[in-house]
C-alpha positions in Angstrom: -47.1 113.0 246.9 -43.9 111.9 246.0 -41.5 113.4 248.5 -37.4 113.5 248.8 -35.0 113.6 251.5 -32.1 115.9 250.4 -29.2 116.9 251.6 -27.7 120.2 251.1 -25.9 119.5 247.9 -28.9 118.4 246.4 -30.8 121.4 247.8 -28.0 123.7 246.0 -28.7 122.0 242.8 -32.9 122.4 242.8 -31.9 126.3 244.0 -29.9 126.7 240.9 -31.6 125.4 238.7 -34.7 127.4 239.8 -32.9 130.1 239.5 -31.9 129.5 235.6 -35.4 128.7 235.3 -36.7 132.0 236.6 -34.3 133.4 234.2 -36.1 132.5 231.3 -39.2 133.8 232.5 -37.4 137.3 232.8 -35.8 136.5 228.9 -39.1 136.1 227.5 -41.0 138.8 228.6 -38.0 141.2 227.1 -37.9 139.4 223.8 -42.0 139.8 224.1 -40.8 143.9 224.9 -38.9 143.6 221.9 -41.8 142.5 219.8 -43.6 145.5 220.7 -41.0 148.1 220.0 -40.4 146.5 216.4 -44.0 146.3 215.8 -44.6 150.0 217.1 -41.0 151.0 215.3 -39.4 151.9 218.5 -36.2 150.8 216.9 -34.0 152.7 219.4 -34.9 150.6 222.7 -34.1 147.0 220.6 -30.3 147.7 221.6 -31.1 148.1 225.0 -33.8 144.8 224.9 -30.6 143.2 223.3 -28.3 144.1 225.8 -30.4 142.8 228.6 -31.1 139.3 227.3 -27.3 138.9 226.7 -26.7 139.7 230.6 -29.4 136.9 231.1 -27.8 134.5 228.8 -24.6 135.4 230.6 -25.9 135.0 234.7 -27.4 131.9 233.3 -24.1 130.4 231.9 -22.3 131.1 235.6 -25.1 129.6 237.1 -24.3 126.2 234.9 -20.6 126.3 235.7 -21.6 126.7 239.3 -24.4 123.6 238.8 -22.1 121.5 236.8 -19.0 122.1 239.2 -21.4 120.7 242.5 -22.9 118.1 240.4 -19.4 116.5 239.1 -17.4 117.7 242.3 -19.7 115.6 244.7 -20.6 111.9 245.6 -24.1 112.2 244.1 -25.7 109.3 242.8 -25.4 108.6 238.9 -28.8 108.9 237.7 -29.6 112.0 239.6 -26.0 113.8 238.6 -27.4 112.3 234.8 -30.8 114.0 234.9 -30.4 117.0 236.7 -26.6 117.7 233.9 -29.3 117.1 231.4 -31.6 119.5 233.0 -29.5 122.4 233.7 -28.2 122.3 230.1 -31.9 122.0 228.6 -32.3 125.1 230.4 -29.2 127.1 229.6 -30.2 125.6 225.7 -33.2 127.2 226.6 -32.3 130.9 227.0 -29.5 130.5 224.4 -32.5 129.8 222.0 -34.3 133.2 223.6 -31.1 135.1 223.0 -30.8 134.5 219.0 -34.7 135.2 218.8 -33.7 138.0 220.0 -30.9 139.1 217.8 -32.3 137.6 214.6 -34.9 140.1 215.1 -33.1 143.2 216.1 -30.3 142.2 213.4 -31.8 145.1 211.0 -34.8 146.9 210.4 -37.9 144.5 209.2 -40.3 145.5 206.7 -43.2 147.0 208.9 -45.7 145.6 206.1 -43.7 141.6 207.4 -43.9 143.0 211.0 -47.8 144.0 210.7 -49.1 140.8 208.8 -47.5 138.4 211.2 -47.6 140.1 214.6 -51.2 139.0 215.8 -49.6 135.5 215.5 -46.2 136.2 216.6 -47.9 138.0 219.8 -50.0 134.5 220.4 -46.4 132.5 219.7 -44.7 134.5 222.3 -47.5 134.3 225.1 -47.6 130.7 224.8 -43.6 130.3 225.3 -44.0 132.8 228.2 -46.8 130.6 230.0 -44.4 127.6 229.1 -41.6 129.3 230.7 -43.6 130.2 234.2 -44.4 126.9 234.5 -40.9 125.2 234.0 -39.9 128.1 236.8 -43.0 126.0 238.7 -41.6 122.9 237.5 -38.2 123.2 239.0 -39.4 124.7 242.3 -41.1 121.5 243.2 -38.9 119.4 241.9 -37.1 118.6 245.3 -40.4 118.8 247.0 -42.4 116.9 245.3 -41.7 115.4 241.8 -45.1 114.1 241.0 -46.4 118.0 240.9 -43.0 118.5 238.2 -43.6 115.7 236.0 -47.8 116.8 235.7 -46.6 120.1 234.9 -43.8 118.4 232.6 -46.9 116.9 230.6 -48.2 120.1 230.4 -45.6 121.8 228.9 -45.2 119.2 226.3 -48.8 120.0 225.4 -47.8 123.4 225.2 -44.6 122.7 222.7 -47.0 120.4 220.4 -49.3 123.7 220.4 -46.7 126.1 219.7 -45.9 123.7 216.6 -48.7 124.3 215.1 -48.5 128.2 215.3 -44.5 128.0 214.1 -46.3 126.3 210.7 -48.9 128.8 210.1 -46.6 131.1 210.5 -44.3 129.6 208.2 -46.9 129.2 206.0 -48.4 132.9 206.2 -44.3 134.0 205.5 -44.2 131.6 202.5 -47.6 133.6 200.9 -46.3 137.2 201.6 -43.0 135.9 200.2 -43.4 138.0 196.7 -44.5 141.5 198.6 -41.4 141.7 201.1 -38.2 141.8 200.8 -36.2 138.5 200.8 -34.0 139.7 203.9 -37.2 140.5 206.0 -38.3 137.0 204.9 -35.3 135.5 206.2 -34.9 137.0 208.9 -38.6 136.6 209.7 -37.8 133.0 209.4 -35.1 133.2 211.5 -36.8 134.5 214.1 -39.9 131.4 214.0 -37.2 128.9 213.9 -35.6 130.0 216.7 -39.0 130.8 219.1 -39.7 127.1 218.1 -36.2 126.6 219.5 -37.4 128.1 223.3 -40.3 125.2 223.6 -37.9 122.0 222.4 -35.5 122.9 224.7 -38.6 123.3 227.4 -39.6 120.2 226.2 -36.3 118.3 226.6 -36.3 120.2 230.0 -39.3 118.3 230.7 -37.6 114.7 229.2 -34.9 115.2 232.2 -37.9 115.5 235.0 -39.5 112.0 233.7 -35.9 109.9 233.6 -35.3 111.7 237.2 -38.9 110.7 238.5 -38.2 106.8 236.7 -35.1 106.8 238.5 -36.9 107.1 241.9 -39.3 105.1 241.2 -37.1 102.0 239.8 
């Protein structure tokens, strides 16, 4: 067990990032709400799923200021101000990507024949990210306790992003086939919204790069 002394800067930092970690956990399973309302045509509660992510997106960005602010306004040591800046904007990155999933699919009304064809998948996308996303809240709660726990779950996560590659493709590949029986703006947008999902887990995945340069650091 790899173990750190902090002091109480440090333990502000690992608080605030959790914090913006948890976040995403809470963004997911709206944009997963979301889902279910297009997919059911509850098109009246997408504004308020909308609405709610962007008040996310919005704590999480004070949060950075207030992370970034400690980080640069103290005497920390270079490679753990480096690592944890590059953290804390993997995560923001994170829920900005969760925020234009969001409003690339709630942008108009999709055609319920696009919605029905790729929502088993979509569904299986979405769980994955949210899995990814409780275990970067995991991640980052152990990450001043011990870091050896953070970068094991680090690997798993990049497992996860590797996985959720290989859904974005058939996905991709499923919107490609359905191409000439949909409209080309539900297509689009449809596409849109893949891209962007595929977004959430790289910037998980950079999340994860920050852990392993902050774990080389204290082990160099």
């Amino acid at each position: 067990m790899f173990k750190l002394r902090l002091n109480n800067k440090e333990e502000e930092v690992f608080e605030r990032i959790s914090f913006t970690a948890e976040l995403i956990g809470e963004a997911v399973k709206i944009l997963q709400n979301e889902v279910n309302h297009v997919r059911k045509g509850e098109n009246d509660q997408i504004p308020a799923d909308l609405i709610k992510i962007k008040s996310i997106h919005e704590r999480a960005g004070m949060l950075r200021e207030e992370i970034l602010s400690t980080l640069y306004g103290e005497a920390f040591l270079p490679d753990f101000k480096e690592s944890m800046v590059m953290l804390t904007q993997a995560l923001f990155n994170t829920l900005s990507s969760v925020k234009d999933a969001a409003r690339a699919l709630g942008s108009r009304k999709v055609d319920l024949k696009c919605v029905t064809i790729l929502s088993d998948m979509l569904i299986t996308y979405l769980a994955l990210v949210n899995e990814a996303s409780l275990k970067i809240h995991e991640l980052t709660r152990h990450l001043g306790s011990d870091v050896e726990v953070s970068l094991k779950l680090s690997r798993e996560i990049q497992a996860m992003e590797r996985e959720g590659d290989d859904i974005k493709d058939t996905l991709l590949q499923r919107l490609y086939e359905i191409e000439k029986e949909i409209d080309i703006i539900s297509i689009l947008q449809m596409k849109d919204v893949i891209i962007f999902i595929d977004d959430i887990l790289d910037s998980l995945e950079d999340a994860t790069l920050s852990v392993e340069v902050f774990y080389a650091t204290l082990k160099s």
